[in-house]
mmCIF file of the N, C-alpha and C atoms, coordinates in Angstrom:
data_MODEL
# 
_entry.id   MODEL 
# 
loop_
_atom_site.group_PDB 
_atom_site.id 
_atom_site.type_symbol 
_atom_site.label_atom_id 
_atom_site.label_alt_id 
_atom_site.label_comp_id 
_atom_site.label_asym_id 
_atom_site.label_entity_id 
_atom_site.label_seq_id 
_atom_site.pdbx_PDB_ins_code 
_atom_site.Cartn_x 
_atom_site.Cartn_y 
_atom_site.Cartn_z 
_atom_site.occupancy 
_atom_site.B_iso_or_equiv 
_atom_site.pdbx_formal_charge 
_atom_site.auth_seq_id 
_atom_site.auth_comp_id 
_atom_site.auth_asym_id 
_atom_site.auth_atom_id 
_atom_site.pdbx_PDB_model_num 
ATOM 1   N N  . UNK A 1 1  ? -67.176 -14.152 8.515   1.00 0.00 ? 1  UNK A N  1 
ATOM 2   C CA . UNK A 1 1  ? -67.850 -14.291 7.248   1.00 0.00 ? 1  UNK A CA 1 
ATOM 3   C C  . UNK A 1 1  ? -66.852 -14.560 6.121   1.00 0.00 ? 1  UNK A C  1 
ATOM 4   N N  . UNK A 1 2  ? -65.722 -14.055 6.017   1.00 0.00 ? 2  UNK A N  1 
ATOM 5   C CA . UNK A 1 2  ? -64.791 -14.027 5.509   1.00 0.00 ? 2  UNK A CA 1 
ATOM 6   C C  . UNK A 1 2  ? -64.184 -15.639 4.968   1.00 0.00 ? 2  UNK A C  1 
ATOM 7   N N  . UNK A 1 3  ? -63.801 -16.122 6.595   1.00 0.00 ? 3  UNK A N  1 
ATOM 8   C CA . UNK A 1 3  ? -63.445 -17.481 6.834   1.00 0.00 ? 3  UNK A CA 1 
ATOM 9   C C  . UNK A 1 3  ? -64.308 -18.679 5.810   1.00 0.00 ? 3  UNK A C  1 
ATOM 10  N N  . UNK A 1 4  ? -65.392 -18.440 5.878   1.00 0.00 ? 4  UNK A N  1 
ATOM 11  C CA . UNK A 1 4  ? -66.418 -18.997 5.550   1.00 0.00 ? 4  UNK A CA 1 
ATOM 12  C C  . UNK A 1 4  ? -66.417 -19.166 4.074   1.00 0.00 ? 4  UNK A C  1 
ATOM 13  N N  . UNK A 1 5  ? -66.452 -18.107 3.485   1.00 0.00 ? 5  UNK A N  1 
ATOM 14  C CA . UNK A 1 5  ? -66.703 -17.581 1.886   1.00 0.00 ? 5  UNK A CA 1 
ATOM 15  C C  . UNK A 1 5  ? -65.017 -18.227 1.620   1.00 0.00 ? 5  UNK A C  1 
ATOM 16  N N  . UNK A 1 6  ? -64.318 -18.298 1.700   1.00 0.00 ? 6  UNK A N  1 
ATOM 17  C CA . UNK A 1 6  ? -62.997 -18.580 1.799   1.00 0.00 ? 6  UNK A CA 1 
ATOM 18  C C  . UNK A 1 6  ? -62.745 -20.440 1.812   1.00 0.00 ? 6  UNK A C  1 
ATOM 19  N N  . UNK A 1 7  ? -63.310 -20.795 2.899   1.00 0.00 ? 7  UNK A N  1 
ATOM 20  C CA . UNK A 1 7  ? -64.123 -22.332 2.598   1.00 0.00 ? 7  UNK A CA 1 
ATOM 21  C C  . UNK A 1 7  ? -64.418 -22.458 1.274   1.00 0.00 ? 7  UNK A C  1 
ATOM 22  N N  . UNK A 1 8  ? -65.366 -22.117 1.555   1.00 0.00 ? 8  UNK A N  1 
ATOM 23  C CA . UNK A 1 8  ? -66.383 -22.640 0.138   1.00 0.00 ? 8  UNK A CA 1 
ATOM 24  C C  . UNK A 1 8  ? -66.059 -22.230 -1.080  1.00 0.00 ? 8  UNK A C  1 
ATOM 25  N N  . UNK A 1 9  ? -64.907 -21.418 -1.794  1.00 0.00 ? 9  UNK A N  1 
ATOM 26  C CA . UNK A 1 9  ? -64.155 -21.139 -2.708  1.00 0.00 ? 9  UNK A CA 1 
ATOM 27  C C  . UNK A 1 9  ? -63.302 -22.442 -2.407  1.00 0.00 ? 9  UNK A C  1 
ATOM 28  N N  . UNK A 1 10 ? -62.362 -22.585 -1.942  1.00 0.00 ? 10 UNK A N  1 
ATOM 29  C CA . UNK A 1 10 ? -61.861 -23.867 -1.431  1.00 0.00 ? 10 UNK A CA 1 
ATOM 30  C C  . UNK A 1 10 ? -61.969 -25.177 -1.755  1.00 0.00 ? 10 UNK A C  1 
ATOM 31  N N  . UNK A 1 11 ? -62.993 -25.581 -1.127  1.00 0.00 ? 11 UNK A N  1 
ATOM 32  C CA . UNK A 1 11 ? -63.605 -26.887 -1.375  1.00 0.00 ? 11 UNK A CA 1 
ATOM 33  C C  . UNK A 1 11 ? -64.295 -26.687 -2.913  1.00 0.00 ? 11 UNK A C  1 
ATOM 34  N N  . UNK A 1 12 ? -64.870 -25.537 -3.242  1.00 0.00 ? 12 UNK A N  1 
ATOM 35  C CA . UNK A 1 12 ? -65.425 -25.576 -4.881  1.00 0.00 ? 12 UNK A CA 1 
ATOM 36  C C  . UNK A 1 12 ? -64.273 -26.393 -5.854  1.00 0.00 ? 12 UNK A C  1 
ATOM 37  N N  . UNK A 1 13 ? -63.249 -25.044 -5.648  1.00 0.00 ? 13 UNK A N  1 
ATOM 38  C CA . UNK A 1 13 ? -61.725 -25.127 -6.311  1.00 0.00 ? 13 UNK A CA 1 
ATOM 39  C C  . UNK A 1 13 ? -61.080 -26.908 -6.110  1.00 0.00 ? 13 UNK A C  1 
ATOM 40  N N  . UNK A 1 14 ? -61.429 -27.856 -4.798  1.00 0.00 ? 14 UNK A N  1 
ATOM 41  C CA . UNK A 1 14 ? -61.160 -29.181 -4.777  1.00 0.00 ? 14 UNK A CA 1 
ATOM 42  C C  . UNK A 1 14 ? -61.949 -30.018 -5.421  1.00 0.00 ? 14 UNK A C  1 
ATOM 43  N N  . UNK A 1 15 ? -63.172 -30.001 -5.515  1.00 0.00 ? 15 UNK A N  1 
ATOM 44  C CA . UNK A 1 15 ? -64.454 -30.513 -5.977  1.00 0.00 ? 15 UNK A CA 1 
ATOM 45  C C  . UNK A 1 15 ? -64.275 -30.530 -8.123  1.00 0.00 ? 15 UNK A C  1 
ATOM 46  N N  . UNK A 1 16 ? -63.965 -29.115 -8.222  1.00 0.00 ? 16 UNK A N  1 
ATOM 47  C CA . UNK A 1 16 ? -63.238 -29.386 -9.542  1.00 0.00 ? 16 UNK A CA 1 
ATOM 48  C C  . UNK A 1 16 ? -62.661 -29.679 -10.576 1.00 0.00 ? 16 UNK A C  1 
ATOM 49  N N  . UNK A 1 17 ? -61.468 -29.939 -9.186  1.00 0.00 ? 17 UNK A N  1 
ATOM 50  C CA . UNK A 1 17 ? -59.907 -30.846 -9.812  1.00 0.00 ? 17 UNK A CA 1 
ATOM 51  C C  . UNK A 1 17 ? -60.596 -32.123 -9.756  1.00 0.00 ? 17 UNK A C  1 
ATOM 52  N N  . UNK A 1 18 ? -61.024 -32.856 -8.536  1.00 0.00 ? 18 UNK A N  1 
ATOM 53  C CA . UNK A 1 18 ? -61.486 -33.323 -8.234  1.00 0.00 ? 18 UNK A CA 1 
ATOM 54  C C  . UNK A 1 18 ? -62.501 -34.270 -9.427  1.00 0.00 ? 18 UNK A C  1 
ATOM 55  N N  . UNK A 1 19 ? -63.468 -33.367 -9.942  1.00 0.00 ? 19 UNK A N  1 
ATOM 56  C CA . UNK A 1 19 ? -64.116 -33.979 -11.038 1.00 0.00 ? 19 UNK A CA 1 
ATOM 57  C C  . UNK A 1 19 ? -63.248 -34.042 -12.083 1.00 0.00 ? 19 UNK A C  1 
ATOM 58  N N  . UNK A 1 20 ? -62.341 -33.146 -12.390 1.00 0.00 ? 20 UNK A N  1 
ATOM 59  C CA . UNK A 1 20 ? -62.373 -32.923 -13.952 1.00 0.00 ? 20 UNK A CA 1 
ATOM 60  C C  . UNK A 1 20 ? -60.993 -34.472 -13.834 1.00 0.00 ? 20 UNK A C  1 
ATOM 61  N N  . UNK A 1 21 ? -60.021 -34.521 -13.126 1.00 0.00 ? 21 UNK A N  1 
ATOM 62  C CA . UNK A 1 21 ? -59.760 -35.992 -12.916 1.00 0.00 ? 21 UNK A CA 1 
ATOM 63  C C  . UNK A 1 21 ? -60.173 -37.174 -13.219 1.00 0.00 ? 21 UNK A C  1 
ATOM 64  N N  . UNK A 1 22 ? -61.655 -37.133 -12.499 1.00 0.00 ? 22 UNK A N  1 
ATOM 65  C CA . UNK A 1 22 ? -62.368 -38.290 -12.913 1.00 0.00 ? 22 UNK A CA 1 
ATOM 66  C C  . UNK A 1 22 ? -62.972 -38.695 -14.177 1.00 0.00 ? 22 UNK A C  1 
ATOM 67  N N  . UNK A 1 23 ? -63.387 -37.090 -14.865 1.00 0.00 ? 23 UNK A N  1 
ATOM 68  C CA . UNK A 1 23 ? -63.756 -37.451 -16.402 1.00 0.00 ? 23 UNK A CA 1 
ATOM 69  C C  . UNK A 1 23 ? -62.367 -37.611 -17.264 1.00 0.00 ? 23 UNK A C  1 
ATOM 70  N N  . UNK A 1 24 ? -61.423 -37.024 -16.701 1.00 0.00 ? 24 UNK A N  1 
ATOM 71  C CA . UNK A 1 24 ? -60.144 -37.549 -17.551 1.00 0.00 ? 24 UNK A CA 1 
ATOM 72  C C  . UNK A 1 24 ? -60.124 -39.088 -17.759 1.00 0.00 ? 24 UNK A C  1 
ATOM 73  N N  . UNK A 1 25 ? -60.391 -39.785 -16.719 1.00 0.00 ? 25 UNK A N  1 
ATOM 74  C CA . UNK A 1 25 ? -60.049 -41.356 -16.609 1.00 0.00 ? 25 UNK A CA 1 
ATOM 75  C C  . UNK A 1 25 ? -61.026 -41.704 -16.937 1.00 0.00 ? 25 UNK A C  1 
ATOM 76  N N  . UNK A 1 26 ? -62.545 -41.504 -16.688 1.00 0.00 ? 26 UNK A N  1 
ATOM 77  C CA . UNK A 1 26 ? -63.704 -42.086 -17.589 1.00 0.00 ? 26 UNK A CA 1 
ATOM 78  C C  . UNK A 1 26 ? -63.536 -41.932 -19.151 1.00 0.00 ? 26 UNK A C  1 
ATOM 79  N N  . UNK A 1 27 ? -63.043 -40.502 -19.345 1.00 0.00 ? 27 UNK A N  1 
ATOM 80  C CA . UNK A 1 27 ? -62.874 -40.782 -20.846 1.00 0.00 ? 27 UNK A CA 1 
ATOM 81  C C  . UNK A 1 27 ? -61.832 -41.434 -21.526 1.00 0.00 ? 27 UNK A C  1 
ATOM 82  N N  . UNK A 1 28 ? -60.478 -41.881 -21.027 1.00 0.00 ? 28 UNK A N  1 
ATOM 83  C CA . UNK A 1 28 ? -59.544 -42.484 -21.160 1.00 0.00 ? 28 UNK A CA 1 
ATOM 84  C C  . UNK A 1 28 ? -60.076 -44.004 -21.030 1.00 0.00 ? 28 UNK A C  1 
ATOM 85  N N  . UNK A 1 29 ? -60.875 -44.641 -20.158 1.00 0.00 ? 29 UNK A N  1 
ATOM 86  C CA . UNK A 1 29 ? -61.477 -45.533 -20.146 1.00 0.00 ? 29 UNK A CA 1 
ATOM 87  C C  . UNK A 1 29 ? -61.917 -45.930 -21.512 1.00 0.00 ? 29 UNK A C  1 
ATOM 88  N N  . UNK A 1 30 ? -63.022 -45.358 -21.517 1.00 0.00 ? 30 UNK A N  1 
ATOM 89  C CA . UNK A 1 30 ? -64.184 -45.011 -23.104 1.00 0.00 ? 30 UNK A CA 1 
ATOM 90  C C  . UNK A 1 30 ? -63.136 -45.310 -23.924 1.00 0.00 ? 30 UNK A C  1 
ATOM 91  N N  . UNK A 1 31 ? -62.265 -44.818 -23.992 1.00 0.00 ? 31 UNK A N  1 
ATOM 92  C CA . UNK A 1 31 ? -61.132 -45.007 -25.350 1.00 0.00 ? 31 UNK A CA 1 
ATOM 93  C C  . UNK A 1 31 ? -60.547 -46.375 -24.954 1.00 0.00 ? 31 UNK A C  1 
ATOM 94  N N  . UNK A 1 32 ? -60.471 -46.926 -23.952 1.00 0.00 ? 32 UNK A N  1 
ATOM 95  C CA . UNK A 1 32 ? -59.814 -48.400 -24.410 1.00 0.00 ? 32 UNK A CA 1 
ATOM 96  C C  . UNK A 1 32 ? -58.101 -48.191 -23.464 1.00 0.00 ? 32 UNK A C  1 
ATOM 97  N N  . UNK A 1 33 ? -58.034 -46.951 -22.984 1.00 0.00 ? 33 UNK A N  1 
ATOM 98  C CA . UNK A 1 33 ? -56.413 -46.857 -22.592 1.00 0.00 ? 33 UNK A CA 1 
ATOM 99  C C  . UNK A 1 33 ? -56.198 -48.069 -21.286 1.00 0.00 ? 33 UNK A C  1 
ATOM 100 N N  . UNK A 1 34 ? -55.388 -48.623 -21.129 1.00 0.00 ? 34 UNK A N  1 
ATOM 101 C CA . UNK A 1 34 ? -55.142 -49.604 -20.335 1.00 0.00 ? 34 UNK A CA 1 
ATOM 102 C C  . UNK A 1 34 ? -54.383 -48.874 -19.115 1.00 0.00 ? 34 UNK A C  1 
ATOM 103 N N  . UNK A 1 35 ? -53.204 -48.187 -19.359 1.00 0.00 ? 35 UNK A N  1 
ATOM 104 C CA . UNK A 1 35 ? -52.109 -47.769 -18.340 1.00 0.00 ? 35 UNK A CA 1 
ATOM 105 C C  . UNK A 1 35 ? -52.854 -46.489 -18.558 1.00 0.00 ? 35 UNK A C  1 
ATOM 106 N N  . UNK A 1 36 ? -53.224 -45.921 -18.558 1.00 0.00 ? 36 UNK A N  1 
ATOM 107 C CA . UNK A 1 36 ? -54.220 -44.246 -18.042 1.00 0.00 ? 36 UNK A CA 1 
ATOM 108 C C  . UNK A 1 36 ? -52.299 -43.444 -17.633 1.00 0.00 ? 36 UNK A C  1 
ATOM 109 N N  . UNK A 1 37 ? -52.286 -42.523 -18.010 1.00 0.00 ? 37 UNK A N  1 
ATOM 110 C CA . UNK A 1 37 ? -50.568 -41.353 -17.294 1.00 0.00 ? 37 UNK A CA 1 
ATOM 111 C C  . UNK A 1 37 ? -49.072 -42.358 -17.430 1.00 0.00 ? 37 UNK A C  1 
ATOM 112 N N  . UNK A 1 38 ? -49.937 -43.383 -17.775 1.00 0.00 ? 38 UNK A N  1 
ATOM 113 C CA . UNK A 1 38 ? -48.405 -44.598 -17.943 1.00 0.00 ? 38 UNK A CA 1 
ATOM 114 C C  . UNK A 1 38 ? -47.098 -43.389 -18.706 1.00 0.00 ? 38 UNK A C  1 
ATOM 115 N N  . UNK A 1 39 ? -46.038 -43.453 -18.088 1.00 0.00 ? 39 UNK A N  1 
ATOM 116 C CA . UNK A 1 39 ? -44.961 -42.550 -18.625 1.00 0.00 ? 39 UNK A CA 1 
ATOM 117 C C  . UNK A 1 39 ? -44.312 -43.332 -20.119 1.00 0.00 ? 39 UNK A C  1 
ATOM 118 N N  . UNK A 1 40 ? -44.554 -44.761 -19.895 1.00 0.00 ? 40 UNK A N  1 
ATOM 119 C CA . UNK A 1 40 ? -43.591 -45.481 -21.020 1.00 0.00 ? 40 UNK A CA 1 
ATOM 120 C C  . UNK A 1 40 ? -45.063 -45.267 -22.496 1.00 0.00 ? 40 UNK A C  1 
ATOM 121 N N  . UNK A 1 41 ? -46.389 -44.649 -22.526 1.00 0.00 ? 41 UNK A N  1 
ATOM 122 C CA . UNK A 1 41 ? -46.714 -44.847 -23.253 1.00 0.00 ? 41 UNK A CA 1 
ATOM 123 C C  . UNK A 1 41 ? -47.412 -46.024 -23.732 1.00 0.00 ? 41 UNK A C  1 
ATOM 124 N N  . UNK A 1 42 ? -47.820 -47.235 -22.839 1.00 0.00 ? 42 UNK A N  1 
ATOM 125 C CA . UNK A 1 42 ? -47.966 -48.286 -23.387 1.00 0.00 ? 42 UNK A CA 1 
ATOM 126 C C  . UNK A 1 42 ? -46.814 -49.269 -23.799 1.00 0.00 ? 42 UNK A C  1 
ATOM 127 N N  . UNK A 1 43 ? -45.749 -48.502 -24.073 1.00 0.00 ? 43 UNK A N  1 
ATOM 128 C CA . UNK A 1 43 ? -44.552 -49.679 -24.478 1.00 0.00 ? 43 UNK A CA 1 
ATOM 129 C C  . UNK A 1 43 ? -44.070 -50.392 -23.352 1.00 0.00 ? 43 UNK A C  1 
ATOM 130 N N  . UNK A 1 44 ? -45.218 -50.686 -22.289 1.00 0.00 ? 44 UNK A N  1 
ATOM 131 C CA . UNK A 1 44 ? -44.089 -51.790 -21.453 1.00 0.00 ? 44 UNK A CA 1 
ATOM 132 C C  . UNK A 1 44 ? -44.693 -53.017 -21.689 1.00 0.00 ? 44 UNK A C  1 
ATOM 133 N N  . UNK A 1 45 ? -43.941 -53.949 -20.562 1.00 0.00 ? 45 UNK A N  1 
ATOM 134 C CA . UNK A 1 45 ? -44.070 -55.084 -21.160 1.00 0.00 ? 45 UNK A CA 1 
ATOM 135 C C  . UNK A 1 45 ? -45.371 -55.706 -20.790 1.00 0.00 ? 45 UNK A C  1 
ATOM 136 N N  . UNK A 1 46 ? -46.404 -55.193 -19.524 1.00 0.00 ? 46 UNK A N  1 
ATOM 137 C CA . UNK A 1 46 ? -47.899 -55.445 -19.768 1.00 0.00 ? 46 UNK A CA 1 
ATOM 138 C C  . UNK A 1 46 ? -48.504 -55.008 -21.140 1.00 0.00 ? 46 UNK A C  1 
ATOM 139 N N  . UNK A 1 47 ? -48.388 -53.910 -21.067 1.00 0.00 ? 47 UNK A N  1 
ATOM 140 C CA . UNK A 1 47 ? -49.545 -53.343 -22.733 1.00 0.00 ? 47 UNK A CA 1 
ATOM 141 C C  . UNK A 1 47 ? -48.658 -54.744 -23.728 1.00 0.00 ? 47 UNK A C  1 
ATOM 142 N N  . UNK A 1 48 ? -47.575 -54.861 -23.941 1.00 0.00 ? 48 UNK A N  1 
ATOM 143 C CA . UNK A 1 48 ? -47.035 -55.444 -24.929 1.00 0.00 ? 48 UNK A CA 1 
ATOM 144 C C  . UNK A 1 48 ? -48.025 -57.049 -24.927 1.00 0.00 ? 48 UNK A C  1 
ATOM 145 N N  . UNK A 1 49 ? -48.141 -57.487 -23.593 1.00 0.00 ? 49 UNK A N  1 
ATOM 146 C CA . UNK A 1 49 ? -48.142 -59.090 -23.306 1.00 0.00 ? 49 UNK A CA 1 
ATOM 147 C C  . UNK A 1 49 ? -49.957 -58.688 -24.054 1.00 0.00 ? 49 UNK A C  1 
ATOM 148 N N  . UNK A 1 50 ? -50.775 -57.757 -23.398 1.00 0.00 ? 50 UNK A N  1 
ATOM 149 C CA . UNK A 1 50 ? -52.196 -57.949 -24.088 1.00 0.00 ? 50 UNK A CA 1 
ATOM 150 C C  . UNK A 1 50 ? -52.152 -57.507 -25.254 1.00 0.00 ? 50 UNK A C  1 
ATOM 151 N N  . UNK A 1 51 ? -51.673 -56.307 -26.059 1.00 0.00 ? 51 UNK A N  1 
ATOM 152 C CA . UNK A 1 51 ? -51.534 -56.409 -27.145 1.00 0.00 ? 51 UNK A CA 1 
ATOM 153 C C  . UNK A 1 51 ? -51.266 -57.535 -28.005 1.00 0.00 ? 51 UNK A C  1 
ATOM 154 N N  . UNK A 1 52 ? -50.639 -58.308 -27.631 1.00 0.00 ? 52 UNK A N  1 
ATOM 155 C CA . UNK A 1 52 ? -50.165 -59.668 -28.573 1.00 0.00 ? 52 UNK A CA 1 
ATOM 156 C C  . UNK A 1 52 ? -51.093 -60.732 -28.147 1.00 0.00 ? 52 UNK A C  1 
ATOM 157 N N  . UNK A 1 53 ? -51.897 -61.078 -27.163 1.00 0.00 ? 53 UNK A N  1 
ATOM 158 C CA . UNK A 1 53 ? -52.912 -61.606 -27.011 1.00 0.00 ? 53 UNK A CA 1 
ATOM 159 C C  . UNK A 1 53 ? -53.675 -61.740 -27.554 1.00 0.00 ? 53 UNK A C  1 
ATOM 160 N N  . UNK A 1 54 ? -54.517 -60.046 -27.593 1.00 0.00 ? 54 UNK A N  1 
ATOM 161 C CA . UNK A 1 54 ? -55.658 -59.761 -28.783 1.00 0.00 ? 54 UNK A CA 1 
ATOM 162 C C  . UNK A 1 54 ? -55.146 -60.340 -30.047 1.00 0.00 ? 54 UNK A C  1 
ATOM 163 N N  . UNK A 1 55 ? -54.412 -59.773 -30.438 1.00 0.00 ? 55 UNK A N  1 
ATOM 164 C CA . UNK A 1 55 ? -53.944 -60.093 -31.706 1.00 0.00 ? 55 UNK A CA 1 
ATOM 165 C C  . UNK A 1 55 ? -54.335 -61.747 -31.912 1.00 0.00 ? 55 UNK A C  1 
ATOM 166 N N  . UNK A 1 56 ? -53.624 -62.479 -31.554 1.00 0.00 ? 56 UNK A N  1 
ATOM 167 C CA . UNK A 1 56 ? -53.993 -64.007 -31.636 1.00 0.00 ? 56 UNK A CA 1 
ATOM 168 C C  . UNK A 1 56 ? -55.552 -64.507 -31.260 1.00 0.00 ? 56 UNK A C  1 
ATOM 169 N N  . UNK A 1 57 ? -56.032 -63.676 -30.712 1.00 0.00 ? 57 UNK A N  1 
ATOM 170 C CA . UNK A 1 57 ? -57.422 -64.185 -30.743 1.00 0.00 ? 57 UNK A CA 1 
ATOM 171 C C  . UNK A 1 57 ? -58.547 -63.889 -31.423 1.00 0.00 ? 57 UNK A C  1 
ATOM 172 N N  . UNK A 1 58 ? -57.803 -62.447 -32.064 1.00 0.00 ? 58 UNK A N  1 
ATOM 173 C CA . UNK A 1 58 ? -58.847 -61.713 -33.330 1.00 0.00 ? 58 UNK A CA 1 
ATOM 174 C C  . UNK A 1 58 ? -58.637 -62.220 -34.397 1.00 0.00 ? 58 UNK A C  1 
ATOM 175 N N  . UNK A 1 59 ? -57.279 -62.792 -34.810 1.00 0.00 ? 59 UNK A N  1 
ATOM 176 C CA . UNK A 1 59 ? -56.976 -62.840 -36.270 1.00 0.00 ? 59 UNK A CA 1 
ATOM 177 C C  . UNK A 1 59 ? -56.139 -64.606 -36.056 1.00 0.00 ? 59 UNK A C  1 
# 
C-alpha cells in the first residue's frame, strides 16, 4: 500500500513540474519571447537579424 501511495505522490510531483514548465513557455510565448531560457538574453545574432527586420518593415 505504501509502494503505491508513494507512486502517486511521484508522478503528482512529475505532472507538476511538468505543467508548470509548460505554462512558463505558453506564457513566454503570449509575450512575444523568441529564444524562451536563451542565456545571451536575446543579444545573439538571430534575435538581432529579426529584430532589425521588423524594424524595416514597420517603419
Amino acid at each position: 500500500m505504501q509502494a503505491i501511495l508513494a507512486n502517486v505522490i511521484a508522478v503528482v510531483i512529475i505532472v507538476c513540474i511538468v505543467g508548470a514548465a509548460l505554462y512558463y513557455i505558453y506564457k513566454e510565448k503570449k509575450k512575444g519571447t523568441r529564444c524562451i531560457g536563451c542565456p545571451m538574453a536575446g543579444n545573439c545574432s538571430k534575435a538581432m537579424a529579426h529584430k532589425k527586420d521588423s524594424s524595416t518593415k514597420n517603419g
